[in-house]
KEKE-3310 file (N, C-alpha, C; in steps of 0.2 Angstrom, whole numbers, plus 5000, padded with zeros to 4 digits):
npx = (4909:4896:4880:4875:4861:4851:4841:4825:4811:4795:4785:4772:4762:4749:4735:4720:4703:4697:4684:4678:4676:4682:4687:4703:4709:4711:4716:4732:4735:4722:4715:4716:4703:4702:4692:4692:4704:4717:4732:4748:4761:4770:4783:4788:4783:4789:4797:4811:4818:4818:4806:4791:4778:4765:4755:4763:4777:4794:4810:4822:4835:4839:4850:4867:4874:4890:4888:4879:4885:4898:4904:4898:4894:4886:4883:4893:4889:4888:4891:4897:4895:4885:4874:4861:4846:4851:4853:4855:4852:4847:4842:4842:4833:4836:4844:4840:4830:4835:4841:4852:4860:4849:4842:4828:4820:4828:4836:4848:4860:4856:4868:4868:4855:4848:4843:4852:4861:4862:4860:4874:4882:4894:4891:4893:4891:4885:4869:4860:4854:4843:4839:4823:4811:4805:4793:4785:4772:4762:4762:4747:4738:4731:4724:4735:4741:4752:4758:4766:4776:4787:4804:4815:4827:4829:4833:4840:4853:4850:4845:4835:4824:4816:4804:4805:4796:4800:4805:4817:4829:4835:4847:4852:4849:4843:4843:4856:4859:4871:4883:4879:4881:4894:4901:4894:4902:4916:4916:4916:4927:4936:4934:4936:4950:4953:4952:4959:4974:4973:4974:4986:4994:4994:4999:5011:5016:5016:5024:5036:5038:5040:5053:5062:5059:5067:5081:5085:5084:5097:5108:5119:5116:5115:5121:5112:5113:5108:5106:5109:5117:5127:5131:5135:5146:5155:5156:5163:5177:5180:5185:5177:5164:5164:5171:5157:5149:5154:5144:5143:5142:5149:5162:5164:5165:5175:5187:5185:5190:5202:5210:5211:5224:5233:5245:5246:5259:5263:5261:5263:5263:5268:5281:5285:5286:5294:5307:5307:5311:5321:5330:5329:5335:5348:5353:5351:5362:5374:5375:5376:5391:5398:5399:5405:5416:5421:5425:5436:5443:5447:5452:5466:5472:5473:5471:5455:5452:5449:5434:5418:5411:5421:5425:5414:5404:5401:5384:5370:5355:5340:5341:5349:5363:5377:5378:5382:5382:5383:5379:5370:5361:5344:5331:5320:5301)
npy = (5066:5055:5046:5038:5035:5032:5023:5025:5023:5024:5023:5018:5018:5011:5008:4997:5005:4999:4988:4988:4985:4984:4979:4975:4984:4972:4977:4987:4998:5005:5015:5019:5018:5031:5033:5022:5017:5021:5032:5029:5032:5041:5038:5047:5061:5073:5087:5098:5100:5088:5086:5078:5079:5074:5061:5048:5047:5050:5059:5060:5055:5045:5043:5041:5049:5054:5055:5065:5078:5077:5070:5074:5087:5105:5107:5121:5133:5140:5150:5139:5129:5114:5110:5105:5115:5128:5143:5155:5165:5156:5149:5135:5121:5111:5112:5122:5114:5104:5093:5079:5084:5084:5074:5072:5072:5063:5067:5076:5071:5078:5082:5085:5078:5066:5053:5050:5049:5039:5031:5031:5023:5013:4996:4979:4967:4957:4957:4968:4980:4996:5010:5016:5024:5029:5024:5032:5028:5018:4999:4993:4977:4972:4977:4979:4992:4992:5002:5006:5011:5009:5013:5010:5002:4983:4972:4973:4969:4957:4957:4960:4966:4970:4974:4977:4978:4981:4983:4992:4999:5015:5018:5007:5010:4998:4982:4970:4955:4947:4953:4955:4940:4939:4947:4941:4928:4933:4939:4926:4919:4927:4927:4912:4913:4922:4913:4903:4909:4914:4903:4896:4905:4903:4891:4896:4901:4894:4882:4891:4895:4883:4876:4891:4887:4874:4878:4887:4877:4869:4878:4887:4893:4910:4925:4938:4957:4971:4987:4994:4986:4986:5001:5000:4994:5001:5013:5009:5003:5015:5021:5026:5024:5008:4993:4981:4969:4953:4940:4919:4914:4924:4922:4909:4909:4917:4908:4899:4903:4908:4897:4892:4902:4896:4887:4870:4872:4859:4849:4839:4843:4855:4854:4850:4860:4867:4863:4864:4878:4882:4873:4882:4894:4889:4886:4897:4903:4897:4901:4912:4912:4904:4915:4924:4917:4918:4931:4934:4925:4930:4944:4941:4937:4925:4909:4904:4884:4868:4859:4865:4858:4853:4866:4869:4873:4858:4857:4851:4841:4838:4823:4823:4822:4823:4834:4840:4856:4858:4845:4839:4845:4854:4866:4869:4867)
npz = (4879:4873:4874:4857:4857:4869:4885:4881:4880:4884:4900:4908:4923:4931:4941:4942:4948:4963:4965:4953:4936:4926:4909:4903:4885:4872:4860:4858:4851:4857:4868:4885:4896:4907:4916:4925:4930:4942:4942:4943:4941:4928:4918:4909:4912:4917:4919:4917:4929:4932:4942:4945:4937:4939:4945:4957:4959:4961:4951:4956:4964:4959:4951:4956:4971:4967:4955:4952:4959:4956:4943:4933:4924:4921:4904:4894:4889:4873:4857:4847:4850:4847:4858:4871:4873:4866:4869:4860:4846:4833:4815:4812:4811:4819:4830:4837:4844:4849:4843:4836:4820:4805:4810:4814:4830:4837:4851:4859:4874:4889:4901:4913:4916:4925:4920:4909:4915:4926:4914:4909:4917:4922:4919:4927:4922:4908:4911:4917:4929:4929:4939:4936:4939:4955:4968:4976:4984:4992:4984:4987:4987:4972:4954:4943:4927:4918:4905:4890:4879:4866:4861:4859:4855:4855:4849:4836:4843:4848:4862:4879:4887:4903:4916:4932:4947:4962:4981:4987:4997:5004:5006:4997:4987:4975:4979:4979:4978:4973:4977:4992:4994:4992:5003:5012:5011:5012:5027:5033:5028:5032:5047:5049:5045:5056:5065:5064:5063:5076:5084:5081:5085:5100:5100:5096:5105:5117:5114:5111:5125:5129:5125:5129:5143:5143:5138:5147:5158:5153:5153:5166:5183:5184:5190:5195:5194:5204:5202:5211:5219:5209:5210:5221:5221:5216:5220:5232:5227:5225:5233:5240:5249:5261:5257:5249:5259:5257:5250:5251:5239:5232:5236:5234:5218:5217:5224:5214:5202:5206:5208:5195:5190:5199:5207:5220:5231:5236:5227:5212:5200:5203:5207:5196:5188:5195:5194:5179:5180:5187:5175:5165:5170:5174:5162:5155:5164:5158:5145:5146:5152:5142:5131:5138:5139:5126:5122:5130:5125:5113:5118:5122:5110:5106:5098:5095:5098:5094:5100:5104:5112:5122:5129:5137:5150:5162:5167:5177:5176:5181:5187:5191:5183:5172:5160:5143:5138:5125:5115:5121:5131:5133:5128:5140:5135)
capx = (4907:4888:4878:4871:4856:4849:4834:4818:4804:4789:4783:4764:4758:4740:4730:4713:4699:4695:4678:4679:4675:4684:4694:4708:4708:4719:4723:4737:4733:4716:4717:4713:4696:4704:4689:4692:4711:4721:4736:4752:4767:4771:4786:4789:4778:4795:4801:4819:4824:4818:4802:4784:4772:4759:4756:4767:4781:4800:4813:4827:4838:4838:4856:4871:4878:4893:4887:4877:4888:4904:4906:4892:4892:4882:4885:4896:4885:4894:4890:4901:4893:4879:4871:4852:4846:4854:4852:4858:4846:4847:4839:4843:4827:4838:4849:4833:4826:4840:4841:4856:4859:4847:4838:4822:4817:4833:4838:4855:4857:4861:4871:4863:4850:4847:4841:4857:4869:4859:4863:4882:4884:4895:4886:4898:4889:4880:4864:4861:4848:4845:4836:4820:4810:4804:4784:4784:4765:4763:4758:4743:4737:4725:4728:4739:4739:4759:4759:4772:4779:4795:4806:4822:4827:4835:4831:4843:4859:4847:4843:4830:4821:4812:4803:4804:4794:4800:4805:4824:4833:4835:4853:4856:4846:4840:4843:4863:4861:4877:4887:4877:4882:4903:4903:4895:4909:4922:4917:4917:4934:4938:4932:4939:4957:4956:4953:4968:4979:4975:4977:4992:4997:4993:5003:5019:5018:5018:5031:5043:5040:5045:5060:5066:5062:5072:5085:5086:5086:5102:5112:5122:5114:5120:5119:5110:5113:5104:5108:5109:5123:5133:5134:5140:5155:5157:5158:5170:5182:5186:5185:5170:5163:5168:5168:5152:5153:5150:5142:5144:5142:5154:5168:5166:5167:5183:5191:5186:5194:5210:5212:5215:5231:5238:5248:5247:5265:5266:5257:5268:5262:5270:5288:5290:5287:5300:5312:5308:5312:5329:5335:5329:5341:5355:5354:5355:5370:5377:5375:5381:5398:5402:5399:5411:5424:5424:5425:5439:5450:5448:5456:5470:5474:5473:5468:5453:5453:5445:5428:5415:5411:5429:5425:5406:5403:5394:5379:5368:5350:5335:5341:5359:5367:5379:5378:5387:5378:5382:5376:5363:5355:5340:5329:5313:5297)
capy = (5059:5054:5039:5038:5031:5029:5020:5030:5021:5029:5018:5021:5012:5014:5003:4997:5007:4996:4986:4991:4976:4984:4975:4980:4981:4969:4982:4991:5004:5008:5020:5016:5021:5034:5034:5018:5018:5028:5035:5029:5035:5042:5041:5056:5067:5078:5094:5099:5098:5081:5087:5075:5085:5069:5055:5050:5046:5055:5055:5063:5049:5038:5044:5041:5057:5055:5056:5073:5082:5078:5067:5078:5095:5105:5112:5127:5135:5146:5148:5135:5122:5110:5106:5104:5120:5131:5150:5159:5165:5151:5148:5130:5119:5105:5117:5124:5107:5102:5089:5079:5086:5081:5072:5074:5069:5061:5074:5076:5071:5081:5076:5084:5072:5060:5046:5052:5049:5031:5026:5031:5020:5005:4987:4974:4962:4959:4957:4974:4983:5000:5012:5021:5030:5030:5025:5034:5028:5007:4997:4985:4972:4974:4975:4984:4991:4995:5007:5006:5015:5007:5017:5008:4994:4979:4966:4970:4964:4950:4959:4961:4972:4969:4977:4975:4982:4981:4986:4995:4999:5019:5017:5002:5010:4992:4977:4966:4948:4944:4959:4950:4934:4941:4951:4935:4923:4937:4936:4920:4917:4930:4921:4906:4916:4924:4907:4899:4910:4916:4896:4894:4910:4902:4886:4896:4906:4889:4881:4897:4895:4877:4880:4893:4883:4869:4883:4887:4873:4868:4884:4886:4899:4915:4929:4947:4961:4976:4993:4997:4983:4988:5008:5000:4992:5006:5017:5006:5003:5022:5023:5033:5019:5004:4987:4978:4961:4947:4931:4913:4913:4929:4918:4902:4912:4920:4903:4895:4910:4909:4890:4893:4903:4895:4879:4869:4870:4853:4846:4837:4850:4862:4852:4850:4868:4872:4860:4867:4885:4882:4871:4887:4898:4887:4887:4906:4907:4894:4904:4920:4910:4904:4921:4928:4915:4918:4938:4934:4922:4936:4948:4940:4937:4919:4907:4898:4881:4864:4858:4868:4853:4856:4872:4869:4870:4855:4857:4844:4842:4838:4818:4822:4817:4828:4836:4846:4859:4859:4839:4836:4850:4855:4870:4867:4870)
capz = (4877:4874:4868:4851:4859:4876:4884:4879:4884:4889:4904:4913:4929:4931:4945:4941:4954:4968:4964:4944:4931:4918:4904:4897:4879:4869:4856:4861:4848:4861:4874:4893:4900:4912:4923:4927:4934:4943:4939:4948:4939:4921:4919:4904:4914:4922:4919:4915:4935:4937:4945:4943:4933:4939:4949:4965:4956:4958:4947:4959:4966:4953:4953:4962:4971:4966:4945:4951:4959:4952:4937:4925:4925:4914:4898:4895:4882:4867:4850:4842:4855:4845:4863:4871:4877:4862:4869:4854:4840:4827:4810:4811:4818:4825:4834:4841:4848:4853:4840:4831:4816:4802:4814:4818:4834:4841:4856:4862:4881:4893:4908:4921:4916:4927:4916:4907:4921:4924:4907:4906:4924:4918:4920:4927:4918:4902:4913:4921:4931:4930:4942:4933:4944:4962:4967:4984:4987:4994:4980:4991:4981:4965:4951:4941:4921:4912:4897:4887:4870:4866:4859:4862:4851:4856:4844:4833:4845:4851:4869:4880:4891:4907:4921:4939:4953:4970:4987:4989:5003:5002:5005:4995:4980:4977:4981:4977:4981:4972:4983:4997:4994:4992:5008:5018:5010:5012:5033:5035:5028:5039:5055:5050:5046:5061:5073:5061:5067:5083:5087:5079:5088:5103:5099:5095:5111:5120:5109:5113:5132:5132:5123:5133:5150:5143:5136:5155:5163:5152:5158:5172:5185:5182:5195:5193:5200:5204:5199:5217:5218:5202:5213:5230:5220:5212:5227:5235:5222:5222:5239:5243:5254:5262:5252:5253:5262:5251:5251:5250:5232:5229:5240:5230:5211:5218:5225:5209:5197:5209:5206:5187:5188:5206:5210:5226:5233:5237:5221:5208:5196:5205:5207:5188:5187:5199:5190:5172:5180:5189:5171:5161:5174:5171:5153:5152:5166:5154:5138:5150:5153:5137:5128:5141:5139:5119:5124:5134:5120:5107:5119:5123:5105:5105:5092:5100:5095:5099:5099:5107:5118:5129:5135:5139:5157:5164:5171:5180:5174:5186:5186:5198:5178:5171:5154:5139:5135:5115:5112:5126:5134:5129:5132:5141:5132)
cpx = (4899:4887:4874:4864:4854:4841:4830:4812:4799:4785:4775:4762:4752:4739:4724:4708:4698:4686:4675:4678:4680:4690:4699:4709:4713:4720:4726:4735:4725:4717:4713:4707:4701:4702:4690:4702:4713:4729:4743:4758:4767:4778:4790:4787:4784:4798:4808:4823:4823:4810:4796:4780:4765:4761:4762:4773:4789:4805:4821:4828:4840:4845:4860:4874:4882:4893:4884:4880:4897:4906:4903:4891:4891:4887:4885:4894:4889:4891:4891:4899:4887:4876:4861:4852:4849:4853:4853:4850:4849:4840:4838:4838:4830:4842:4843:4833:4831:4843:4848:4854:4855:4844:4833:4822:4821:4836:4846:4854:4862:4864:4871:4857:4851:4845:4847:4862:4867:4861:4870:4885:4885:4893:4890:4897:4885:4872:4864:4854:4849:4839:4833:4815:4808:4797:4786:4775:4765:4759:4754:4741:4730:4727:4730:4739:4747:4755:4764:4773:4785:4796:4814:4823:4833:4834:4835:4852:4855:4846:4836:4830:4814:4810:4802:4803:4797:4804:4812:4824:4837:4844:4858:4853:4841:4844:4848:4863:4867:4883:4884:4881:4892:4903:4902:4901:4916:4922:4919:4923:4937:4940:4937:4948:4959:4958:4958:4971:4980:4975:4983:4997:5000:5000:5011:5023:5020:5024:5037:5045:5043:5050:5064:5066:5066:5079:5090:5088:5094:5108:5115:5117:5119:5115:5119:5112:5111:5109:5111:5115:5129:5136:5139:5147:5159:5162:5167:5176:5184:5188:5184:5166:5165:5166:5162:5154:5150:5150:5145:5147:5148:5161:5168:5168:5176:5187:5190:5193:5201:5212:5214:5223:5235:5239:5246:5255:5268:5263:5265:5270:5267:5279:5290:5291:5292:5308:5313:5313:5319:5334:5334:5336:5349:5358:5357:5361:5374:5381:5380:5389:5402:5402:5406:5418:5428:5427:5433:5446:5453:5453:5464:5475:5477:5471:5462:5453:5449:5437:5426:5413:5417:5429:5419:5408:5399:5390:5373:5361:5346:5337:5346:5363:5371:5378:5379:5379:5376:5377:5371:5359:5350:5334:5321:5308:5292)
cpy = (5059:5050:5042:5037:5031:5027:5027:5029:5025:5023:5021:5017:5014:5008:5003:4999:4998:4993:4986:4983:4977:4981:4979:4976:4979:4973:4985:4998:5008:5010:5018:5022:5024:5032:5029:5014:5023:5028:5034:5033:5036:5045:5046:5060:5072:5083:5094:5098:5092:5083:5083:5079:5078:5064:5055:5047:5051:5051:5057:5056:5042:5036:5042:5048:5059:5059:5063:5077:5083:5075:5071:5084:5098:5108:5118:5129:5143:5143:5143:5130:5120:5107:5108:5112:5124:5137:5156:5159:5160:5150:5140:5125:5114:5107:5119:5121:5105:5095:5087:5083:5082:5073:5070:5068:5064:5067:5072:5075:5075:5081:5081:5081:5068:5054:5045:5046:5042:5029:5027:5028:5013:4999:4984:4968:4963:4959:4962:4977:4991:5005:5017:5026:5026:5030:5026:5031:5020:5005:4992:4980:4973:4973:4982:4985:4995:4998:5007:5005:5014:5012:5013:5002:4989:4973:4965:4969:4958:4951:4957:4965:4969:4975:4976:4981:4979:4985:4986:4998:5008:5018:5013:5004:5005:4985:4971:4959:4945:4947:4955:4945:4935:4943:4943:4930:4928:4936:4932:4918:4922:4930:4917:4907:4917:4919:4903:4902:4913:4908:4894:4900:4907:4895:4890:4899:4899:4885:4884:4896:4890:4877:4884:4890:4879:4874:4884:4883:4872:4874:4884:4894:4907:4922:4937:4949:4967:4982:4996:4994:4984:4995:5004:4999:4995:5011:5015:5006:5012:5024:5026:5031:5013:4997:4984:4973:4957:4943:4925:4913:4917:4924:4914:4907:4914:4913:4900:4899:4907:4902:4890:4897:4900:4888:4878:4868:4861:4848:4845:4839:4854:4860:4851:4858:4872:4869:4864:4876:4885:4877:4878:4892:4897:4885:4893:4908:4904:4898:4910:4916:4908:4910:4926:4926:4917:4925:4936:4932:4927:4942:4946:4938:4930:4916:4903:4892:4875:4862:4862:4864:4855:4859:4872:4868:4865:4858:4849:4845:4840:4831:4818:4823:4825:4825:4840:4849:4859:4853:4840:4838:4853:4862:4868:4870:4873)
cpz = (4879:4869:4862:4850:4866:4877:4884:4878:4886:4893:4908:4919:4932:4938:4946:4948:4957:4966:4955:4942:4927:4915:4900:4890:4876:4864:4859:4858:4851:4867:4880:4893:4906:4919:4926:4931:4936:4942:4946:4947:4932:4922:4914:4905:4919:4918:4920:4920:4936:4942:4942:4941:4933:4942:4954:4963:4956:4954:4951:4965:4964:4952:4958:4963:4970:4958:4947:4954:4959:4946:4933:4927:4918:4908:4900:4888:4878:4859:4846:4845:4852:4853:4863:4875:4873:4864:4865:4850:4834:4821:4809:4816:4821:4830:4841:4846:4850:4851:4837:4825:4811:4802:4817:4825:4840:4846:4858:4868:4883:4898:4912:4920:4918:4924:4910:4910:4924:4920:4905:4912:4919:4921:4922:4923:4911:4904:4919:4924:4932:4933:4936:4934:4950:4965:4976:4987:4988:4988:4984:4984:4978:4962:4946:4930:4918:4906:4895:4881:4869:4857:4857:4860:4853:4853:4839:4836:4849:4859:4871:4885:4895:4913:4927:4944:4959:4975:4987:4996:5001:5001:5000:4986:4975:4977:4977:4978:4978:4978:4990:4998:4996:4998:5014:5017:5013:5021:5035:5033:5034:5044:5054:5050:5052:5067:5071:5066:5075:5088:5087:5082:5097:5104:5098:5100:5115:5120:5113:5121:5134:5132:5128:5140:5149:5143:5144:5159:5162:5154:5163:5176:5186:5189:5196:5200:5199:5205:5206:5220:5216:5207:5219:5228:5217:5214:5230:5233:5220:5229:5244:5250:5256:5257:5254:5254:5256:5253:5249:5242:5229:5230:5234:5223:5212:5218:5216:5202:5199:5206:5198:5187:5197:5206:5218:5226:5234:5233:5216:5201:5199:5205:5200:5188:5189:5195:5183:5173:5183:5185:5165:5163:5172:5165:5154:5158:5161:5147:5139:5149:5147:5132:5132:5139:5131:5119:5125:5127:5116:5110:5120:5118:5104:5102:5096:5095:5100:5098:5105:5114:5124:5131:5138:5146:5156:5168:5173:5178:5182:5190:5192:5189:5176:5163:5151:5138:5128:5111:5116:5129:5131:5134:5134:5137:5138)
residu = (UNK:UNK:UNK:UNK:UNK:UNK:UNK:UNK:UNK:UNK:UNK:UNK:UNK:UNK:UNK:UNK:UNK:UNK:UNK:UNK:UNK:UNK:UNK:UNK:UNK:UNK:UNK:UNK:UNK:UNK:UNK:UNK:UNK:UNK:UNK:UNK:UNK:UNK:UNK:UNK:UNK:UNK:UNK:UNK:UNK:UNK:UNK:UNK:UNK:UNK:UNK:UNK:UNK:UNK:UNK:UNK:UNK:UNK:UNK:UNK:UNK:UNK:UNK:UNK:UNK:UNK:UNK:UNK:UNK:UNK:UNK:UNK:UNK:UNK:UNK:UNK:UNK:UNK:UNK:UNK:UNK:UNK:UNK:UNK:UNK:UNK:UNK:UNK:UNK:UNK:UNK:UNK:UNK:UNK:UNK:UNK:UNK:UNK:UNK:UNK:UNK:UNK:UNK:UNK:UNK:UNK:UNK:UNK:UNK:UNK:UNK:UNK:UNK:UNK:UNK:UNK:UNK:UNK:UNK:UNK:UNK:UNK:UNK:UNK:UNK:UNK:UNK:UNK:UNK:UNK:UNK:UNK:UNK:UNK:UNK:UNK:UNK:UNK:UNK:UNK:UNK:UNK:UNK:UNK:UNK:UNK:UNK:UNK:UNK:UNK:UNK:UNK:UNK:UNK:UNK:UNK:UNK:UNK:UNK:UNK:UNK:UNK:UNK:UNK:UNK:UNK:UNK:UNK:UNK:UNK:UNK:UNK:UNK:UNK:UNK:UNK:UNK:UNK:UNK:UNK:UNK:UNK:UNK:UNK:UNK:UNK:UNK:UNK:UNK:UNK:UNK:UNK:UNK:UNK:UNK:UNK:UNK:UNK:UNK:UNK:UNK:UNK:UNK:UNK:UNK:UNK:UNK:UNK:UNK:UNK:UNK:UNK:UNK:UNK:UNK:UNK:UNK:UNK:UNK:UNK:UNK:UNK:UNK:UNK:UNK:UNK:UNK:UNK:UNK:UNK:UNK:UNK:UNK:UNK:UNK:UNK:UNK:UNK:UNK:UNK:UNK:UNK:UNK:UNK:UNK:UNK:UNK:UNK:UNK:UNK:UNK:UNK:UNK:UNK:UNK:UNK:UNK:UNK:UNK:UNK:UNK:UNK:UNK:UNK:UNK:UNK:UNK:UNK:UNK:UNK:UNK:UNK:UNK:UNK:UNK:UNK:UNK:UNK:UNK:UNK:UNK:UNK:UNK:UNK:UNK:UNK:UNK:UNK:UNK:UNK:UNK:UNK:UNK:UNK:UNK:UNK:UNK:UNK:UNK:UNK:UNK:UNK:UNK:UNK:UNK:UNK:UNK:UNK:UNK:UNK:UNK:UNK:UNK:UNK:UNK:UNK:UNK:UNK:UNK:UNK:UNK:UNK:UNK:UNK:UNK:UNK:UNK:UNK:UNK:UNK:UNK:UNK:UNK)
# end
C-alpha cells in the first residue's frame, strides 16, 4: 500500500545577518543574495538515511518509533518487484529512477522513509498537523526568510497548506491542546467520582451500623462460648473430666427448658390430666371386658342376643355419674 501523491514541498528557512538592510525581492522567480542570510534549514538537503547534507536541521525523529521499527519495513527487492532503488540491470529509465511508470518525475515512496511514514499517519481530523523537520539551533528574534517550491497541490479539493514554527516537547513531539484539554476533564470527573462515592461509601457504612445496633438491640441476648468452653463439656460428657460448675444464667435456661414439659402437681392443669388418663384406662379395660365376654358367648355356643347396651359394664366418669359405654362414653381427646 502506497499513496499516489505525497506532500513534496521544498521548504527553506534562511535568517537575515544580524545588522543587513537587505530586501527581499518580490519576485519569487529571483534568487536570494546568499551573502546576506544565513541558512537554517533545507529541508531536501538529506540523504537516503535521513542524514542533513546542510544547515542545523534533522530529519530523524520526525517519526514515531513504532512506524520505524515495526510497522515499515524495507523493501524485499527481486526482479518482478517495480520499487525505488531498482538493483537489477534495467533498460527501462523509470525503473532506473525509481519512477512510476511513464512518469517522469513522480518517485515511488519508500517506507523507510521518514517523510513517507509521516504521511501514511492517519489524521483524526480533517485539520491535521504533520511533523516536518526538526531546527536544533534557537530561533532569537530577527528576522526570518521561507523558501518555498510547491509541489503539492491542494486547490483542487479546496485545501490548504500551512506552516508552523514552534517549540515541542521531545516526548510529546509537539504540542495537543485538544489531548490536553481531554485528560484534564477526564481527572476532574475522576475527582469528583471519586468524592461521590467515597461519601456515599461513608454513608452506607454508617446506615449498616445503625441498622445492625437497632438489629441488636431488638434480640434477646444470646450467650457465646468459647472454644475452651465447648472442650470442657466435651470432656465431661464422656467422662474424662468432672462436670464444670455452672452459672446463674446456665441454672435459669435449664429451669426455664424444664417448665415446658413438666406440671405442677397441685395445679389444675395437672388434675385434668390425671383425670383424662384414669378415663383413657377405663375405657381400654372396658373394651378389654367386652371383647372377652363376646369370646366367651361364642364358646359356649350360645346365640348372643340383645342390645349391646345390656351387656356394657357401667363405668363412672370423672363427675361420680354412671355411664354405658356404647351411647355416652367418649374417648378423651
Amino acid at each position: 500500500l502506497a499513496p499516489w501523491c505525497m506532500f513534496n514541498d521544498s521548504i527553506t528557512l534562511y535568517k537575515l545577518n544580524s545588522g543587513s538592510t537587505y530586501q527581499v525581492p518580490e519576485d519569487p522567480t529571483e534568487a536570494l543574495d546568499r551573502t546576506e542570510v544565513s541558512l537554517i534549514c533545507n529541508c531536501s538537503d538529506f540523504d537516503g538515511s535521513g542524514a542533513s547534507l546542510g544547515g542545523s536541521c534533522q530529519k530523524q525523529g520526525i517519526s514515531r518509533p513504532q512506524d520505524v521499527n515495526v510497522r515499515f519495513k524495507p523493501i524485499t527487492q527481486e526482479k518482478a518487484n517495480w520499487a525505488p532503488g531498482y538493483p537489477y540491470a534495467t533498460s527501462d529509465p523509470y525503473l532506473s529512477r525509481g519512477w512510476y511508470a511513464n512518469e517522469p518525475g513522480h518517485s515511488i515512496p519508500d517506507p523507510t522513509n521518514l517523510d513517507f511514514q509521516v504521511w501514511m499517519a492517519t489524521a483524526p481530523t480533517k485539520k491535521f498537523r504533520k511533523l516536518h523537520r526538526i531546527i536544533n539551533s534557537p530561533l532569537n528574534s530577527g528576522t526570518y526568510i521561507l523558501e518555498i517550491d510547491e509541489f503539492f497541490d491542494v486547490a483542487s479539493f479546496r485545501g490548504e497548506k500551512w506552516i508552523e514554527i514552534r517549540t515541542v516537547q521531545s516526548w510529546l513531539v509537539e504540542p495537543n491542546y485538544p489531548l490536553a484539554g481531554c485528560y484534564i476533564a477526564l481527572g476532574a470527573a475522576a475527582a469528583a467520582a471519586s468524592v461521590v462515592v467515597g461519601v456515599r461509601a461513608l454513608l452506607s457504612s454508617r446506615q449498616e451500623a445503625k441498622e445492625m445496633s437497632e438489629d441488636e438491640q431488638d434480640l434477646p441476648p444470646v450467650e457465646t462460648q468459647t472454644t475452651a468452653s465447648v472442650l470442657m463439656s466435651r470432656f465431661a460428657s464422656w467422662g474424662i473430666i468432672g462436670a464444670p460448675s455452672t452459672t446463674n444464667e446456665e441454672h435459669s435456661a435449664a429451669a426455664e427448658k424444664k417448665r415446658w414439659y413438666t406440671f405442677d402437681v397441685r395445679s389444675d392443669a395437672m388434675q385434668e390430666y390425671v383425670a383424662l388418663r384414669r378415663q383413657r384406662e377405663d375405657i381400654r379395660k372396658w373394651q378389654l371386658e367386652y371383647e372377652k365376654h363376646k369370646m366367651d358367648a361364642s364358646e359356649c355356643g350360645s346365640s348372643y342376643s340383645g342390645s349391646d347396651d345390656d351387656d356394657v359394664p357401667a363405668m363412672d366418669d370423672e363427675e361420680g355419674n354412671a355411664q354405658r359405654g356404647g351411647s355416652q362414653g367418649a374417648l378423651p381427646s
